[in-house]
N, C-alpha and C positions, 0 to 999 in steps of 0.2 A: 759096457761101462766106459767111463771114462777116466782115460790117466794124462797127466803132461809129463811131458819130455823134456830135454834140457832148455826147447827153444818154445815150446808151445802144446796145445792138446792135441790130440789123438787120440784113433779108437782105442778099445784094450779090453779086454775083458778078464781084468785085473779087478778085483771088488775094494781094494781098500780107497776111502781118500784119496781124491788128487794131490795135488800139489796145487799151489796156485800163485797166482801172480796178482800184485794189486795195482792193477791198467787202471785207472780214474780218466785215462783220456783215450781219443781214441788211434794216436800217434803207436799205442801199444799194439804188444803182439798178440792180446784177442782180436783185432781186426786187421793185421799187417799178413797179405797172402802165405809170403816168406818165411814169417816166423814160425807156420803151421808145422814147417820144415825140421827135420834135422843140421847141424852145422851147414857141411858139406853139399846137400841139396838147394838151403838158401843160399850159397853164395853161386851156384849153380843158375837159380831161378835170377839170383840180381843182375847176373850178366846176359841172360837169353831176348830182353827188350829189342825191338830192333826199330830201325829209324821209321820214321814218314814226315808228313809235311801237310801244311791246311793247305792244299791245294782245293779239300773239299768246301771251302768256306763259302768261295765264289758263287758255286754252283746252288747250296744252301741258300745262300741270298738273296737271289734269283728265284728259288721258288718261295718263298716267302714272299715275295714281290710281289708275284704274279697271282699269289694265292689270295690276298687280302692286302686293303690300302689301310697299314698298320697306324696312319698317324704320328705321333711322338713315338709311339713304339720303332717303329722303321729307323727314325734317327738311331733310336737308342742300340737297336742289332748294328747298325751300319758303324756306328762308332766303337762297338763289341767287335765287332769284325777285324774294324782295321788296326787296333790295338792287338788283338790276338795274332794278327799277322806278322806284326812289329816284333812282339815278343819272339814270333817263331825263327825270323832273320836274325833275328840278335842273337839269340840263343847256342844256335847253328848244332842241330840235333843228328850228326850225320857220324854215326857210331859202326862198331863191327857186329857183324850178324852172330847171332848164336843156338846153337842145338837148343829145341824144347826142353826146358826143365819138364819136373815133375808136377803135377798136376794137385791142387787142393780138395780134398775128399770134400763131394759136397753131404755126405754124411753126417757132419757134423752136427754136434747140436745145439738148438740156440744156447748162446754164451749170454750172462750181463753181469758188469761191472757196479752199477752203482748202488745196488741195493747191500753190497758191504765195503764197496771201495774197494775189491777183490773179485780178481774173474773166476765165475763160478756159473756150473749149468744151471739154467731158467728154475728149471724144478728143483735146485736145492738152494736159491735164494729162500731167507727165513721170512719173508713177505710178501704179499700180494703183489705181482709188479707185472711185466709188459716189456714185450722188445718188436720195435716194430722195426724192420727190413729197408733196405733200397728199393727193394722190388714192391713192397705193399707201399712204400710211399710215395713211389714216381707212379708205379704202375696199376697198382689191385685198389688203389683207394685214388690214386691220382690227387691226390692234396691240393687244392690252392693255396692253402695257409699253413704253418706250422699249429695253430688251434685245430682248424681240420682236421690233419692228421688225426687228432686223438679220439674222432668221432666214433663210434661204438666200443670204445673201449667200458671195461665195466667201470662202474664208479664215478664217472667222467660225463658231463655236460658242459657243451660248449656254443656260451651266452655270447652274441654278437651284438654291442651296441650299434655300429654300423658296420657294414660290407669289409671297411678296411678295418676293424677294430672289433680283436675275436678277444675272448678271456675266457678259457677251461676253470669249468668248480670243480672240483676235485675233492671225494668225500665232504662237501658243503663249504668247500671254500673256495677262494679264489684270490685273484691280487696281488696283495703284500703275506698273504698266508701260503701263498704256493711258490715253491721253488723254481727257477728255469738255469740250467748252466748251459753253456757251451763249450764242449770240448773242456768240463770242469771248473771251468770259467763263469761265477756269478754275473747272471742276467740282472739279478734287482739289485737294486739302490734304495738308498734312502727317500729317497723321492715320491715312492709306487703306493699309490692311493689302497682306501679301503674301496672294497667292490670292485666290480667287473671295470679294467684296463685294456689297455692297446697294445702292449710293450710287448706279448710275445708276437704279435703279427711282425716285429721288425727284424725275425729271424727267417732267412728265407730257408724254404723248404728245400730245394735244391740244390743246396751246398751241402748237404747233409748225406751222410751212408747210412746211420740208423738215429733211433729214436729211444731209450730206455723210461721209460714210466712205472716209479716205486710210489706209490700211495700208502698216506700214513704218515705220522709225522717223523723224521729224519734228522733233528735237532742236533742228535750224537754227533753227525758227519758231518754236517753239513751247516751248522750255524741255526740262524735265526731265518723266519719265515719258511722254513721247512715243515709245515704243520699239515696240509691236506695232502700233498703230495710233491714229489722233487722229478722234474724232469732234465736227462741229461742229455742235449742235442750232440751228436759227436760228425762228426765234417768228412768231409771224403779226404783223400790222398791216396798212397801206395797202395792200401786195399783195394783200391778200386779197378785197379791197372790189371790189365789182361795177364794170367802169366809168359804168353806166348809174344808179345808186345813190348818192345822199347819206348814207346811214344803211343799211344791213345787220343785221337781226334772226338769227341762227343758233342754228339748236335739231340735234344729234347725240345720237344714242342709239345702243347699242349692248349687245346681249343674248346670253347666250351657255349654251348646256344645260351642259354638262361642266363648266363655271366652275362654272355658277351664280352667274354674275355681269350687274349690271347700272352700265353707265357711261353716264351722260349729262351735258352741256354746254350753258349758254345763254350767247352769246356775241354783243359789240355791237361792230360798226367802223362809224367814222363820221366824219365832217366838220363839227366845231365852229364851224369859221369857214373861210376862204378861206386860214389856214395851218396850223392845226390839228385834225391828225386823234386819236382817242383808240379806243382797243381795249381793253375789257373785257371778261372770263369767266369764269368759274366752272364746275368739273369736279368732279361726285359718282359714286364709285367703291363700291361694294358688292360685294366677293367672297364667294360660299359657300364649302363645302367642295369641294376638286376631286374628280371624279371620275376615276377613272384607267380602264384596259382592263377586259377580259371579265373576268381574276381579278382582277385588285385592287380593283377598286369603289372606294368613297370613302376619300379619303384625310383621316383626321380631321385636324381642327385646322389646315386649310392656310388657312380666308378669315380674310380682314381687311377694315376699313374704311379710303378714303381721298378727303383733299378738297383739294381744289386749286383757288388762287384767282389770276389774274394782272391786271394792268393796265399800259398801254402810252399813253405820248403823246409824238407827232412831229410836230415843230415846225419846222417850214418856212420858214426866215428867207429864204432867197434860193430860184431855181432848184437852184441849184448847192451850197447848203450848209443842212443842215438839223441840229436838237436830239433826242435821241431821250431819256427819261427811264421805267423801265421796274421793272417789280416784279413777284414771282413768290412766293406759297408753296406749301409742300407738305406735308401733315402727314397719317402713315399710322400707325393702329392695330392696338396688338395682331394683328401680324406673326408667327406662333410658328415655331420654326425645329425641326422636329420629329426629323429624324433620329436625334437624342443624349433623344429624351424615348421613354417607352414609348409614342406614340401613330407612333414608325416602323414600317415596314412590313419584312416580312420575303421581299421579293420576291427571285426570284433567291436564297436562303439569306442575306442580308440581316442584319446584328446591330441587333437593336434597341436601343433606349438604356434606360437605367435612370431620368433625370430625368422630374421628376414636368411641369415645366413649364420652357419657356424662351420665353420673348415680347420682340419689339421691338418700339420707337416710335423712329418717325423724322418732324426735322423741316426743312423749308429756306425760309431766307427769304432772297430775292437781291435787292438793289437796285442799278441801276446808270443811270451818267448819260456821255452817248459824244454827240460835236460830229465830224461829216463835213461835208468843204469837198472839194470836187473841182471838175473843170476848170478850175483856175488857171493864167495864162498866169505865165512867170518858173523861177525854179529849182526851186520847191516847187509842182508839178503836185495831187498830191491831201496830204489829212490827215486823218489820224482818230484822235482821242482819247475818253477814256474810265475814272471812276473806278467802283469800284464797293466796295460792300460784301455781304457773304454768310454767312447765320447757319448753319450747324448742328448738329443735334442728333440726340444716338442714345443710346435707356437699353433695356439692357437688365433686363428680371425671369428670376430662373433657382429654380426649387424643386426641391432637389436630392434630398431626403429628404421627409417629412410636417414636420420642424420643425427645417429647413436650407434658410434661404431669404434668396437676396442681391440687390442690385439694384447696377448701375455702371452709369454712363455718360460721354459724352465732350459736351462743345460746345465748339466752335470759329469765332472769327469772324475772318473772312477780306477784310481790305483791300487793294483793288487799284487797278492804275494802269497805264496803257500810252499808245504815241506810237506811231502808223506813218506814215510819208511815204515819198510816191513824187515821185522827179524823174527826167527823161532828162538824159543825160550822152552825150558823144563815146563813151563807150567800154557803153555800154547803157542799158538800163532800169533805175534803182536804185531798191533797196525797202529801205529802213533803218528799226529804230526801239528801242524800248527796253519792257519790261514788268518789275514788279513787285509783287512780291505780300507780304503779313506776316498771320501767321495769331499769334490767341493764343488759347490753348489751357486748357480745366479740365476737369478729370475727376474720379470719385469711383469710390469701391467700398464698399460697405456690409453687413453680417450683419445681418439682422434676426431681431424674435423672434417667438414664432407669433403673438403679437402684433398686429405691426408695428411696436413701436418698434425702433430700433437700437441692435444690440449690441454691436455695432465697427465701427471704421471703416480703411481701410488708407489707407496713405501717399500711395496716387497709384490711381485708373481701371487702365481699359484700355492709358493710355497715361500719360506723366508730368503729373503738376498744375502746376499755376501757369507753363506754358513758355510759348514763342514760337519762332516761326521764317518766316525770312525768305529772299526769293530776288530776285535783281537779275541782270536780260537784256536785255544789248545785241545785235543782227545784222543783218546787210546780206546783202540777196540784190541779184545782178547777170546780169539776163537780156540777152545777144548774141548776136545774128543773123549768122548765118553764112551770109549768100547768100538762096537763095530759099526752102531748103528745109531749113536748117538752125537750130537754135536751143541755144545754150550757156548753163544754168545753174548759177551758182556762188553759193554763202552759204556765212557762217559767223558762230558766235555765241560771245560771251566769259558765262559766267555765275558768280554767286560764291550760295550758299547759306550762310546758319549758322543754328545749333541754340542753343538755350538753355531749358534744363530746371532747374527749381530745385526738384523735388519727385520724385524719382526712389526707387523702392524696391530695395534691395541685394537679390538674394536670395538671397545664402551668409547674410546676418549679418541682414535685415530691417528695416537700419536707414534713415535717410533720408540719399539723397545726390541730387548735381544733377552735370552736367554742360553744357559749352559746345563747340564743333564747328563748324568751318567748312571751306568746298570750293571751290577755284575749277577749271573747265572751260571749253575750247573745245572746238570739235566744228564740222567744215563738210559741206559735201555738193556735189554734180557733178553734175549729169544731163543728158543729149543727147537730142536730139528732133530728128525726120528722118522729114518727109512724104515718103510713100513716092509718090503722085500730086498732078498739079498742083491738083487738086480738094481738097487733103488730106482727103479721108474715109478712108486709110488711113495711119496711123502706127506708126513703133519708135518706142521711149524707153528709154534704158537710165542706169545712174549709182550710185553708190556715196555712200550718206550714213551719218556717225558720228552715233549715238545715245550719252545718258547716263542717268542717274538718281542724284542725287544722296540720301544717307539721309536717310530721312525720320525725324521721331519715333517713326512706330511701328516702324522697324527699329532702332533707338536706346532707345526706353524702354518698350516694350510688354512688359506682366502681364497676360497672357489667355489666355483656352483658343484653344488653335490647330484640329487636326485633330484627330481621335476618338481620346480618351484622352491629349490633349496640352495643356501648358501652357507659353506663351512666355514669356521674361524676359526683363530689359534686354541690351543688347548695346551699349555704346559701343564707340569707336576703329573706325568703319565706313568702307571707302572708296567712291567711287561705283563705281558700276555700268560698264561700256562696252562700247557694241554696235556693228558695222562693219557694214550691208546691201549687200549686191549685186546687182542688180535688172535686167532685161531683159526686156521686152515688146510685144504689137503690139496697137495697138486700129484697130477699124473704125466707122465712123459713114455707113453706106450708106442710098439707099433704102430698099433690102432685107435687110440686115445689121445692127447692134449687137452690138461683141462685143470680148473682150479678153482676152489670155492672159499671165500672166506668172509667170515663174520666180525665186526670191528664196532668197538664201542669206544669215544672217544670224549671223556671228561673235560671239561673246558670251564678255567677259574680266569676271574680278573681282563675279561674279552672289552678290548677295547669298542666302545659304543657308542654312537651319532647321536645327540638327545636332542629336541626341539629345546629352546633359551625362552622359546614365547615372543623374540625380537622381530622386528622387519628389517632390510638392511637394502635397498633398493628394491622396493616393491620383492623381494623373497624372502621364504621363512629362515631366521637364523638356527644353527643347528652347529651345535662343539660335541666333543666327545669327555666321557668318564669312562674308569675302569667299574662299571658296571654290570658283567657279564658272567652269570655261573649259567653252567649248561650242559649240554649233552646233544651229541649224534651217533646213531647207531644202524648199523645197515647190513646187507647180504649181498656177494658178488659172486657172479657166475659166468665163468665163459668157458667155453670145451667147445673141440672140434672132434668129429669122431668117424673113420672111416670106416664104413656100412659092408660096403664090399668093392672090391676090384679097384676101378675110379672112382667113384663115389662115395662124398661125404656128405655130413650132417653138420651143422656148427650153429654156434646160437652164445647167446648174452642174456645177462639179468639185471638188473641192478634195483633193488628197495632201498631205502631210507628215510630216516626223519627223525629229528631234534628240534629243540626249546632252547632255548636264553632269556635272561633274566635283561631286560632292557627298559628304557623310559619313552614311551612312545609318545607321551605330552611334556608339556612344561613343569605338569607337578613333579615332584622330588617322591616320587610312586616307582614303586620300582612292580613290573608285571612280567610276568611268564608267558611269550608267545613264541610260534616256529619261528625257525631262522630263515633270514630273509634267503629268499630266491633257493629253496630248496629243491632238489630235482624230484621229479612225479618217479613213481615205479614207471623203468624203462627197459624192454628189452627185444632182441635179434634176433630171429630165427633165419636158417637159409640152408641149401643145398648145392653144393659145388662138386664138379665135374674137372677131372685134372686128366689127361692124355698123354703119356710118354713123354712128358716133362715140354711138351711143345703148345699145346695148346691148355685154356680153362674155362669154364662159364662159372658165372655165380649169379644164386638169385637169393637176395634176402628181404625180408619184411622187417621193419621196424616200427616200434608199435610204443606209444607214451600215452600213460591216464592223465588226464587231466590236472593243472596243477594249479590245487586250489585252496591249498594250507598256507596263506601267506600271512604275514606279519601287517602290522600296523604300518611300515613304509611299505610293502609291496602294494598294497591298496592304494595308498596315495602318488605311485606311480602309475598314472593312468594313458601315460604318453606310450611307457613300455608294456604297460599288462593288463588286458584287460579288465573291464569290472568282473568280479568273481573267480579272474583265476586267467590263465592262460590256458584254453582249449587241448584236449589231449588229441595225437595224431595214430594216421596209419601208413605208413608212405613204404612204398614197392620199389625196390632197386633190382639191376639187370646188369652185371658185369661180366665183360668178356676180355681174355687176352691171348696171342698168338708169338710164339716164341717162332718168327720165320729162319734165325739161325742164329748163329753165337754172337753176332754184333747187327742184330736188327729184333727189336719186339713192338708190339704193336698193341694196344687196347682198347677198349671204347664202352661206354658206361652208359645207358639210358637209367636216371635218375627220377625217382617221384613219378613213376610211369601215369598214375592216374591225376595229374596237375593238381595235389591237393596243396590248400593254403594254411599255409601252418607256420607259425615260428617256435624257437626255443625258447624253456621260461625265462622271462628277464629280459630279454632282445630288445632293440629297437628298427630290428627290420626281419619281413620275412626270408624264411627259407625260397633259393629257387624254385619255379614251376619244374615244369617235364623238362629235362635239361640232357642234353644228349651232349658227353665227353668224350673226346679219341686223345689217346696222346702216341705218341714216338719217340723212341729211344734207339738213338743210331749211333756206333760205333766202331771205329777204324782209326 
């Protein structure tokens, strides 16, 4: 069992209720080494770091040099280098030595956070969710992308429109329907299209310590667009620092054939003083062109270059309450999105596009500043606050003809604010608070001439110019204990969105108009949790939560190319969205078991929907949206790992689904019943893994997709992304190995797709890699 302490969990074989704490970031003591502590031990462990110095950087350097002629990448490490240097002179890390603290039982058991805004073990979250590790994401999955990452999870398809531009469906959504935070911190904006997007590729994977993924809609906690699933990226820092270590040096590399890519990281956590820790790094990305299967060989024009730089400092005023102050960019080039260009592939009969070029740049800079006070005696138990601000950026280049060539793009900066507090009360555990967000919004759209000066310019981007739009959320979650074995959660949340667009383009008449728009929603949710033994490693959970999604601007004022051979236009007088889940499931958390299955039906009223107008608008079809959409998805997920005997396991995934919507697939004012677009085939993973005295692992798994061939009236008429008939179903063999050679060196390496089969995910606009052989390295001192 598990019980927490004054500062954090611990084993116990105590059966009642923990205690718990609600960490929404991951600055908290679910992930801070320290806090696993007692008082007296953590301040013990804060003082045991001991100095060093990048002296290994040089040396680093050097072999990357010698190992490959990186390109831009080479600048980009050499300028990581000598900036981490700088820091390290500046700094001047030269402290007193200290006896070994005590040591963090690695017994513990997976913890997550977001699926009640409160640290609670994996198998007593009341939903379907997911927590993926540092180790499964540098090392056992080795991730190129933050979308990667989520690859075999259950429920979870992850559609790439091109190489640099991943977007997870998530129980049959995607977009503006699925959630992304950072460190608690809202990823989306008003801005975030319907269908498959870029936006979470501009999170990089290697700033990160874990991964939480709750599926299902989320609306209670977390606002609007929480509808298929919320994922909460949470960053490295103090967790990550060795406890025996003042200063931590970290060099990651990662190498990949099919890619043709190379990623590396130099990275500093360390101990400033007796309350001040600081974590810096820097990530250089170099893709080539991908290679795809036996027939399709290389697919042109898929790399791009990308760097990413972060910094973190946490500030330790008391035991119990600490500052955390935190920055992050991300800036990816010349991205090109080939499907719609002649450098598409004509796999499967495939239509290739007629554009000469179409490239994006994407940019994100996130700064936020969040104050945690926990263990207070009185009515107000814990608190966590938190402002932030959040820039970005995205311009597209398109060369339509040899001398027909436009550029647009959007930037939006994004203010936020949030209050959580937890108090016990007679009648439960209360979790109340308030968030809000204001985004202001410019865009452009431009003709150029072969040139490059500009020959026009239009009224408003991709989306309307000169707006804003804003969102206010209050909600109270109320968890009660019902005996020994029972626990009853109830929330619910009031929220008011509006719009204001003062640059909007007509497009019957072309002229400039604006609009203003506002939405108030509640939405609550129930769920039941019922230890099924006194030991609880076996649990049900079951419970019904309303989802919303209030219109955004780009369902409100987007001018862009949609789906192959389509162009969207404004649509005001939009209503929100509304989704009902239904949810029932069992998880285990055995010796010998891990595992969780659950079944989810999800009603869906007033689904915002694309309709053909019947227009042409530059030789493409025009296409606005109505609140057209009654519907339904319903599906099965399965994932368990199960150890057979000694070292050896068993694991494996499932995932069925399928749903209807009510939509207009012509011009007529008809309203018809077809699947929803880009829904995922029955997918799932079988595999057997081999783990060694914690030093060594193999893994081999199969993954295996039926063909997906239920598609809607636009999936057909995307013929750039999917074939006629459907997108072909796969079988693709994976071979992963990794080597724990000591406490601060591991080692892994991955032959992928071992039989070079040619395959993509439904929806794509580019293939999956051929046989693609992976090593990465994680070194530490």
């Amino acid at each position: 069992m598990i019980r927490r302490g004054r500062f954090g969990f611990k084993a116990s074989s105590i059966s009642p209720p923990p205690k718990r704490s609600i960490v929404h970031t991951p600055q908290a003591r679910l992930q801070r080494p320290s806090a696993l502590l007692p008082t007296a031990q953590r301040k013990s462990l804060i003082r045991l770091w001991d100095d060093g110095s990048f002296r290994f950087l040089q040396s680093w350097r050097d072999l990357l040099m010698r190992s490959h002629p990186f390109r831009s990448f080479r600048v980009s490490i050499s300028v990581g280098l000598l900036l981490s240097l700088v820091f390290y002179t500046t700094v001047g890390v030269a402290q007193e030595a200290a006896d070994p603290g005590p040591q963090v039982d690695a017994t513990l058991p997976v913890m997550i956070v977001t699926a009640t805004r409160d640290a609670r073990r994996l198998n007593e979250a009341p939903y379907a969710s997911n927590v993926l590790t540092v180790e499964q994401l540098r090392m056992e999955k080795a991730a190129r992308t933050v979308p990667e990452a989520l690859k075999q999870e259950p429920g979870t398809m992850i559609q790439k429109t091109s190489h640099g531009q991943g977007s997870p469906y998530i129980r049959g959504f995607t977009g503006q329907r699925t959630l992304f935070m950072i460190d608690g911190v809202r990823l989306n904006n008003s801005t975030f299209r319907e269908g498959p997007n870029q936006y979470w590729n501009t999170v990089d994977p290697y700033v990160l310590d874990r991964m939480e993924l709750v599926r299902g809609p989320h609306s209670v906690l977390y606002g609007s667009d929480a509808i298929g699933g919320t994922v909460n990226a949470m960053t490295r820092g103090v967790q990550n620092l060795r406890p025996d270590s003042r200063w931590d040096r970290r060099v990651f590399y990662r190498l990949s054939g099919a890619e043709r890519s190379h990623i590396g990281r130099v990275e500093s956590i360390g101990k400033v003083n007796d309350q001040v820790i600081l974590t810096m790094g820097y990530t250089g990305k170099d893709f080539g062109e991908l290679e795809g299967g036996k027939d399709v060989g290389t697919q042109a024009k898929t790399g791009y270059d990308e760097n990413d730089w972060d910094a973190k400092l946490e500030y330790y005023v008391t035991d119990d309450g600490w500052i955390v102050l935190a920055h992050q960019t991300v800036d990816i080039d010349d991205a090109w999105r080939t499907h719609q260009t002649i450098y598409g592939i004509d796999w499967e009969n495939l239509t290739v596009g007629d554009e000469y070029r179409r490239v994006f740049d994407q940019n994100r800079n996130l700064t936020y500043l969040q104050f945690h006070k926990v263990d207070q005696p009185g009515f107000i138990e814990e608190l966590h606050a938190g402002v932030s601000h959040q820039m970005q950026m995205e311009e597209r280049e398109r060369l339509r003809t040899e001398d027909r060539r436009d550029v647009q793009g959007v930037r939006v900066h994004t203010f936020g604010s949030s209050l959580t507090l937890k108090s016990p009360s007679p009648i439960g555990t209360l979790l109340y608070g308030a968030e809000q967000y204001h985004d202001e919004v410019s865009s452009y759209n431009r003709s150029l001439n072969p040139d490059g000066s500009i020959g026009s310019a239009s009224i408003q981007g991709p989306v309307a110019d000169d707006a804003s739009y804003d969102t206010l959320g209050v909600f109270l979650q109320d968890e009660i204990p019902l005996g020994e074995r029972f626990a009853l959660i109830l929330g619910a949340r009031h929220e008011y969105a509006h719009a204001d667009a003062d640059s909007v383009e007509d497009p019957m008449t072309g002229e400039e108009t604006s609009l203003t728009d506002s939405w108030n929603e509640v939405v609550g949710s129930a769920r039941l949790l019922y230890h099924l033994n006194p030991e609880r490693t076996w649990t049900l959970f079951t419970g019904v939560s309303q989802g919303f999604r209030a219109p955004n601007l780009s369902d409100l004022t987007r001018f862009d190319t949609a789906r192959t051979s389509e162009i969207e236009t404004p649509s005001p007088d939009l209503d929100p969205e509304r989704f009902v889940a239904y949810e029932t499931g069992v998880k285990a958390a055995t010796d010998r078991l891990n595992a969780q299955l659950a079944y989810f039906y999800t009603d869906i009223s007033d689904m915002i929907v694309r309709t053909p107008t019947g227009r042409m608008i530059d030789e493409t079809y025009e296409v606005t949206k109505k609140n057209g959409g009654d519907g339904y998805i319903h599906g099965l997920e399965l994932d368990a790992r199960y150890r057979v005997w000694g070292e050896w396991s068993v694991l494996g995934a499932l995932t069925w689904m399928e749903g209807e919507i009510e939509t207009y697939p012509t011009s007529d004012p008809e309203v018809v019943e077809e699947y929803i677009d880009r829904m995922m085939p029955p997918t799932g993973m079988i595999g057997i893994r081999w783990d060694h005295a914690g030093r060594f692992w193999v893994q081999a798994t199969t993954t295996l997709a039926e063909d997906a061939d239920k598609a809607s009236t636009r999936d057909k008429a995307d013929t750039s992304r999917i074939p006629p008939g459907g997108t072909p179903g796969f079988v693709v063999y994976d071979l992963r190995a990794g080597w724990n050679v000591g406490e601060d060196l591991q080692l892994s390496a991955a032959l992928e797709n071992l039989t070079d089969e040619d395959y993509r995910i439904h929806g794509s606009g580019v293939n999956e890699p051929g046989r693609n052989l992976v090593l990465t390295l994680d070194w530490v001192f």
